[in-house]
C-alpha positions in Angstrom: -12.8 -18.7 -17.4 -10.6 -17.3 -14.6 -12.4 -17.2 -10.9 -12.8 -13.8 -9.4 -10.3 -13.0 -6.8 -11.7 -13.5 -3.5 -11.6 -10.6 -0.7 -12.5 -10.6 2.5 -12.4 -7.3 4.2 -12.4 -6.9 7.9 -12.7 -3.6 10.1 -15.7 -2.3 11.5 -19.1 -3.2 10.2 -19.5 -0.5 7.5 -23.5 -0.8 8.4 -23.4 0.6 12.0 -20.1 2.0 12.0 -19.5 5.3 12.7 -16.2 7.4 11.3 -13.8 7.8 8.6 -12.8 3.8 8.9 -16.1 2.8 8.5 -16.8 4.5 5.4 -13.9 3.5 3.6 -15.1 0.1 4.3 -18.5 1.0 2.9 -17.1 3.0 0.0 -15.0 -0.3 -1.0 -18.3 -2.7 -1.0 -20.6 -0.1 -2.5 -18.1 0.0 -5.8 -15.8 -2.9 -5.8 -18.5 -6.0 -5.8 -17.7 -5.8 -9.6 -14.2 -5.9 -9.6 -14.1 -8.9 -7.2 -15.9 -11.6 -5.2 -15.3 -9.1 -2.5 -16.9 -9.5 0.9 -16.5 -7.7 4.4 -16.5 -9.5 7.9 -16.8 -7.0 10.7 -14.8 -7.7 13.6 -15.8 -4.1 15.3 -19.4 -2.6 15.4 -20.3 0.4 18.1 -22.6 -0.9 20.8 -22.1 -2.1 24.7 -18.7 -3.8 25.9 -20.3 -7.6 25.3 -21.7 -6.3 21.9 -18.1 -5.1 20.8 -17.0 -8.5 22.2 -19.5 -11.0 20.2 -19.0 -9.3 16.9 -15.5 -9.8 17.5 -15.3 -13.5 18.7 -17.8 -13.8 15.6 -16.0 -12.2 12.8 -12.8 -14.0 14.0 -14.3 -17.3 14.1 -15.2 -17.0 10.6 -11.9 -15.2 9.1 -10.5 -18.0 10.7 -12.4 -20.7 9.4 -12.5 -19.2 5.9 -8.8 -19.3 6.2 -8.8 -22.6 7.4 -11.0 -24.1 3.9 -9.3 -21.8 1.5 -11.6 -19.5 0.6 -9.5 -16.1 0.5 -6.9 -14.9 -1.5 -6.4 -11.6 0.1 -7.2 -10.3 3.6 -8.0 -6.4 3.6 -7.3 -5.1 6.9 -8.3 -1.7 8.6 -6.5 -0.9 11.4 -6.0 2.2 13.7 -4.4 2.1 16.6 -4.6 0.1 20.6 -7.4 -2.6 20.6 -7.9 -2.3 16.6 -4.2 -3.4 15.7 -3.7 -5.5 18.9 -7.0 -7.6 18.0 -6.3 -8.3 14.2 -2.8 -9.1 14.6 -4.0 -12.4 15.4 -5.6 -12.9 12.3 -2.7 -10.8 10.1 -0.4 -14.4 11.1 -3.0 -16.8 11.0 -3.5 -15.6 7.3 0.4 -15.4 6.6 0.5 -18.6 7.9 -2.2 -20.0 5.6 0.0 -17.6 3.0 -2.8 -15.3 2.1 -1.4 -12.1 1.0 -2.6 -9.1 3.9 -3.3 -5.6 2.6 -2.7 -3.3 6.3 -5.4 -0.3 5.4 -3.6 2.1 8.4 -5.9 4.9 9.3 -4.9 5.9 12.7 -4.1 9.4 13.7 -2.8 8.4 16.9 -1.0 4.9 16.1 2.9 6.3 16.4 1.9 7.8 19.9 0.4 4.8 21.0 3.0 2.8 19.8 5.8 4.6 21.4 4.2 4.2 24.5 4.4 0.4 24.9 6.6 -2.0 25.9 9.7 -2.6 23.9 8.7 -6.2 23.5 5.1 -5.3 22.6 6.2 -2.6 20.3 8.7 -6.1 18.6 5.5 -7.7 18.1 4.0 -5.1 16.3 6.1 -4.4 14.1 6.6 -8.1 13.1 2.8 -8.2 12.2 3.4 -4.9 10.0 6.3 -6.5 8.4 4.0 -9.6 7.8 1.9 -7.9 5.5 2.1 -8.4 1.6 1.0 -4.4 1.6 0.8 -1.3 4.0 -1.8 1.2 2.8 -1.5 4.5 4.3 -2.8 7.9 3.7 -0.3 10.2 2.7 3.0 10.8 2.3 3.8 11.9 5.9 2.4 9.1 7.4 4.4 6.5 4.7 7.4 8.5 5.7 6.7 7.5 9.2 6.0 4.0 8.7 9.0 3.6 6.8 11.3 5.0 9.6 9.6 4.1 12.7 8.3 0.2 11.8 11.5 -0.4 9.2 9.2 -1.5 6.4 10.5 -2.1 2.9 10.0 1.1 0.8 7.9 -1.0 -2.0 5.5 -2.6 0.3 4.3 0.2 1.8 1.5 3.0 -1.2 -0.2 6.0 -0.4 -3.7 5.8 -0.9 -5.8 8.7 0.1 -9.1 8.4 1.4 -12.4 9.3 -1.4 -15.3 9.8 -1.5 -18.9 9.1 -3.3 -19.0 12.8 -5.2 -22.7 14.3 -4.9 -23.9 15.3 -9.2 -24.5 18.5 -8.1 -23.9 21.5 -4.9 -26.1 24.1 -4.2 -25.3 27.4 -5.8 -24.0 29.7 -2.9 -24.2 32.8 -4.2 -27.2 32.4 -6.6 -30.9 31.6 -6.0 -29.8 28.6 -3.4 -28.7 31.4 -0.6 -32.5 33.1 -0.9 -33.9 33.5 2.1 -31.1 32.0 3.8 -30.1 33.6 7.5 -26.3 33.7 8.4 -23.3 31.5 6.9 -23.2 27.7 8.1 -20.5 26.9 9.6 -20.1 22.9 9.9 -18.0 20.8 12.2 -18.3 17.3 11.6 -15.9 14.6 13.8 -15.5 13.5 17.5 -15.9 16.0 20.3 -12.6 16.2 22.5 -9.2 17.9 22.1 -8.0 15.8 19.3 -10.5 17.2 16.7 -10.6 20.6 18.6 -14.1 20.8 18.7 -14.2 23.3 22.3 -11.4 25.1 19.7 -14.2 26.1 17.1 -16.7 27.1 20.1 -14.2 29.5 22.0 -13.0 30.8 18.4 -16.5 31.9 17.3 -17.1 33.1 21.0 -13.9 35.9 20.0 -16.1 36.9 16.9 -17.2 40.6 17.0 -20.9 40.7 18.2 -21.9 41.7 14.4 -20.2 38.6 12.8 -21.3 36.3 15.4 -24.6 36.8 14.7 -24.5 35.9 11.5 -22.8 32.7 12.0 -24.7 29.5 11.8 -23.1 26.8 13.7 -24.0 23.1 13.2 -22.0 20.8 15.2 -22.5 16.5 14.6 -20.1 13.7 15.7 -19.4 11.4 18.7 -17.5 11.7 21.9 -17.8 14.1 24.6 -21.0 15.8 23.2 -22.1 16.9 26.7 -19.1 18.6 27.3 -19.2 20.4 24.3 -23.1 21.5 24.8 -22.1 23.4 28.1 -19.3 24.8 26.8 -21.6 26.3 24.1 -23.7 27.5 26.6 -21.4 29.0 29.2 -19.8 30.9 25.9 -23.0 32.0 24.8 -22.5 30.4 21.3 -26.0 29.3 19.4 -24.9 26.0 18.0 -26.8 23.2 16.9 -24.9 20.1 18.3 -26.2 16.4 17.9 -24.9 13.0 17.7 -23.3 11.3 14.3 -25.4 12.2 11.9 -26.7 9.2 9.2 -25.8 9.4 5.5 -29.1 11.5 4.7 -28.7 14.0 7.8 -25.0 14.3 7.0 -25.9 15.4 3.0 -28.6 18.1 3.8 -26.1 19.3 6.9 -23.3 19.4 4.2 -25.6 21.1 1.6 -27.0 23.6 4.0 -23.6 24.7 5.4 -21.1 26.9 3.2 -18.0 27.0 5.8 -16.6 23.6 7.2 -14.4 23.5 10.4 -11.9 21.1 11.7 -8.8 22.6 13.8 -7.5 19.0 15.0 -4.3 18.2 16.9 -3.8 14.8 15.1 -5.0 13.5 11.5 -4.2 11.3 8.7 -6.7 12.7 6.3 -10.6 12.7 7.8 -13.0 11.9 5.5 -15.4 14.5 6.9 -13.1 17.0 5.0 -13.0 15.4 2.0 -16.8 14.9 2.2 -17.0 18.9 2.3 -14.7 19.5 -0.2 -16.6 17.8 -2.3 -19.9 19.7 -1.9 -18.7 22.3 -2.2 -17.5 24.3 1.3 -14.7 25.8 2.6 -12.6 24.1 4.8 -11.0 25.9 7.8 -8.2 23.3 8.8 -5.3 22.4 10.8 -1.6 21.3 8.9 -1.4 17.7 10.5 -1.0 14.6 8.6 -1.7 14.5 5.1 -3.8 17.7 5.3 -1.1 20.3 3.5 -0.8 17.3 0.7 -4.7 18.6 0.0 -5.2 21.8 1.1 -3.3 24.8 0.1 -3.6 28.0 2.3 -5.2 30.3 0.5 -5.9 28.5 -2.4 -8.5 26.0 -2.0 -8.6 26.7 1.6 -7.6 28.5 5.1 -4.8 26.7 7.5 -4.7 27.7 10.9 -2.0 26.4 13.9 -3.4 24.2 16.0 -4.6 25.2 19.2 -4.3 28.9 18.3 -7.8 30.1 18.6 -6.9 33.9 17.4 -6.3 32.2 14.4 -8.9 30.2 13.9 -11.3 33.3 15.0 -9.6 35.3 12.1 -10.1 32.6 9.6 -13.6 32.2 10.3 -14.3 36.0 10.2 -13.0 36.3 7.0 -15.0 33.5 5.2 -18.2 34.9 6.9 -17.4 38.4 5.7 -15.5 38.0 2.3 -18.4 36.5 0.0 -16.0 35.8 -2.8 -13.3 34.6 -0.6 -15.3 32.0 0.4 -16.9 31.4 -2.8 -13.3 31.3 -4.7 -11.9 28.7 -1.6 -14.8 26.3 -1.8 -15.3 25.9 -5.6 -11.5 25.2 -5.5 -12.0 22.8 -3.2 -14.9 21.0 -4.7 -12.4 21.1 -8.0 -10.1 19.1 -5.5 -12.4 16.9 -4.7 -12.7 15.4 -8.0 -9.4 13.9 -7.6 -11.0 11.6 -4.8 -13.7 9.8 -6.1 -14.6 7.0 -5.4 -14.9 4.9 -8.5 -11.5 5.2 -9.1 -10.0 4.6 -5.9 -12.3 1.6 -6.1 -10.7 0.3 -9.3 -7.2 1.2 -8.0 -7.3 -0.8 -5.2 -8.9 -3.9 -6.9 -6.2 -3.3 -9.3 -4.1 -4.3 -5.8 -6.1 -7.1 -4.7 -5.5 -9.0 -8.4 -2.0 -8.2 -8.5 -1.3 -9.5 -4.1 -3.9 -12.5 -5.3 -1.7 -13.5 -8.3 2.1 -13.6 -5.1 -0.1 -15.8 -4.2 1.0 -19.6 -3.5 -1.7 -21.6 -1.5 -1.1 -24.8 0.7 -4.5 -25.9 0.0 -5.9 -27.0 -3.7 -8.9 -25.4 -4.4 -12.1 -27.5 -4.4 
């Protein structure tokens, strides 16, 4: 009988991590266990500067050591950008030079600005480590454009592989009983507070809202970052928002299934999961054209695009969806039709379909015991 390929994953620890990385990683153990012998090592896990440190001295150690006894046949890295790509670069060689194939999962938004910005010898390195890799995962066709021309990868090593997501069996019905007693429209953000996701963008937009529409505007607001910031903004605006911290699994479901508009005007993306997640029960987006967003969304079809940073915009798009019933019914069940071409299962079984075919390049040093 042939032995299950054996996968160790490493990226931040899908249990306490918090973000799109994170639950990629999670979505990949909750549905690939069956495909392979597939484990994840977490080198990164949210918590103080000497927490961040031990789980990464820890999950090194033992990446290393299971290199060191033969017991993977393909690392699965996720990477973004700074510390993230600078920390498991050490581990992309030591696996190269054990001759472990490397899958390089790239989710960052920022990685080519960062990357620009360092030392031409630095920048060598880096790329070395990318070229290293059996196989470069990225999230759309933009981005593999970029990786292609700014890194000089080899066109075949380097798939698209959009992000998906865990479909929920059913949405509430928007229109229908579901909306009784309802007061308002939900309107959801869901992602880091700062510029990048233009979170102070959504706040200033609704603030431009005609007194009438505002008020019937229900604004939830979850994620990480500069969440202080953001409450005084609200409050200086005048904008009723509800605005917490990251949200668990649970809390992120009823927030999605109590919302019916979802909001993200970023500055940079590759393609956030929180969107996905939203498209898929069943809301429509209000989005930004970066990164792979246009290969998703089509203006006006499953969804409304608006220029980043232009806030007349964005206060137009959201007074249309609040007023225009069936705009926003026709947008989000288009979406949540979208949707289905994310789920999880089979990007699960696409990917393992990966791991089997890097697993069979390869050519150990080390006999198995």
């Amino acid at each position: 009988m042939r032995e299950r390929v054996r996968v160790v994953m490493i990226g931040p620890d899908p249990r306490r991590g918090q973000g799109g990385m994170a639950t990629v990683a999670a979505t990949l153990l909750r549905h690939g266990a069956d495909a392979v012998d597939l484990r994840c090592v977490p080198t990164h896990s949210d918590g103080s500067a000497a927490h961040r440190l031990r789980v990464w001295l820890a999950g090194s150690l033992r990446v290393a050591g299971l290199l060191a006894t033969n017991r993977i046949d393909v690392l699965h890295v996720h990477v973004s950008e700074r510390g993230s790509v600078l920390r498991k670069s050490i581990l992309v060689l030591a696996a190269r030079g054990c001759r472990v194939p490397v899958l390089l999962h790239c989710h960052g938004a920022r990685f080519f600005d960062w990357y620009r910005s360092l030392p031409r010898p630095v920048r060598t390195g880096i790329a070395r480590v990318f070229r290293a890799a059996s196989q470069v995962v990225v999230l759309g066709e933009p981005s593999r454009a970029r990786y292609l021309d700014v890194l000089g990868l080899e066109p075949d090593r380097v798939v698209v592989a959009p992000n998906a997501i865990t479909l929920p069996a059913d949405v509430p019905d928007r229109l229908g009983t579901d909306r009784a007693g309802a007061a308002g429209i939900g309107v959801l953000f869901l992602g880091r507070f700062g510029t990048r996701k233009g979170s102070a963008d959504v706040l200033t937009a609704i603030a431009a809202l005609p007194a009438e529409v505002r008020e019937r505007v229900r604004l939830r607001m979850a994620g990480d970052g500069e969440l202080a910031a953001t409450a005084a903004l609200a409050e200086r605006l005048g904008v009723r928002a509800r605005i917490t911290g990251w949200l668990s699994p649970a809390e992120r479901d009823a927030a999605l299934a109590d919302a019916e508009v979802f909001v993200l005007p970023s500055r940079q993306e590759e393609l956030p999961m929180a969107l996905l997640e939203a498209m898929g029960w069943g809301l429509a987006p209000v989005v930004t054209p970066v990164g792979s967003i246009p290969d998703v969304i089509e203006d006006g079809r499953n969804g409304l695009l608006v220029a980043p940073g232009e806030i007349a915009e964005l206060t137009t798009a959201i007074q249309r969806l609040v007023g225009d019933d069936a705009l926003r019914h026709r947008l989000a069940m288009r979406a949540r039709q979208t949707a289905l071409g994310f789920d999880a299962v089979e990007y699960t079984a696409r990917m393992a379909r990966r791991w089997t075919e890097l697993a069979g390049q390869r050519q150990p040093v080390i006999a198995r015991s």
